[in-house]
C-alpha positions in Angstrom: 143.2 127.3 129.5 143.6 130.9 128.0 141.4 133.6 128.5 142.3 133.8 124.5 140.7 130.9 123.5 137.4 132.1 124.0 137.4 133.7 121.0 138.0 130.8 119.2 135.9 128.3 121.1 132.5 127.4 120.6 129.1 125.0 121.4 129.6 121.8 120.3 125.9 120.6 120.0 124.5 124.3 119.0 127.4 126.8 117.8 126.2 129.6 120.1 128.8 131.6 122.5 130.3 129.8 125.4 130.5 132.0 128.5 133.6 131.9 131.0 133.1 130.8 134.5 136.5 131.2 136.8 136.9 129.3 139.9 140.9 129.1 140.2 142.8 131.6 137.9 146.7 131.6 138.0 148.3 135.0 135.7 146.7 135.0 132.5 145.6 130.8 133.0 142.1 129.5 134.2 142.9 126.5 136.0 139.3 125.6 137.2 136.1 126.5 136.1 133.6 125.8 133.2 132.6 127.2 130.2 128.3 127.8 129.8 126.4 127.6 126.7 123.4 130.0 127.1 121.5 128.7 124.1 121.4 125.1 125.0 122.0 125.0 128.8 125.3 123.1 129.1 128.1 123.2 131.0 131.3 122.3 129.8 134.2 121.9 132.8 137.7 123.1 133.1 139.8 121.2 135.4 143.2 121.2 135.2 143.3 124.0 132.6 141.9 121.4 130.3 138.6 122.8 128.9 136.1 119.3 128.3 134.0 120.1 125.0 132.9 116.3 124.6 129.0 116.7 124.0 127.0 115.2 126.8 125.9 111.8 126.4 122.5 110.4 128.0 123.7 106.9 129.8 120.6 104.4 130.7 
């Protein structure tokens, strides 16, 4: 994922900013790492470079 597309991305469940958490970073690409709604609590993750904005699901 591109340190760009932060601009761009948001919450899913509430709208509110999604802060940038790096673990692996190659050039100008996060490779690992998750993206952290303050509003609502919830991690997205970012594995691969792929950012995963699916909404959190409750299984029983």
């Amino acid at each position: 994922m591109r340190r760009s597309l932060l601009d761009i991305l948001c919450c899913p469940v509430c709208k509110g900013d999604l802060d940038l958490r790096v673990d692996e970073e190659t050039g100008d690409d996060i490779v690992e790492g998750s993206l952290w709604c303050a509003a609502c609590g919830v991690a997205y993750p970012i594995k691969e470079g792929i950012p995963n904005l699916l909404p959190q699901t409750d299984k029983d």
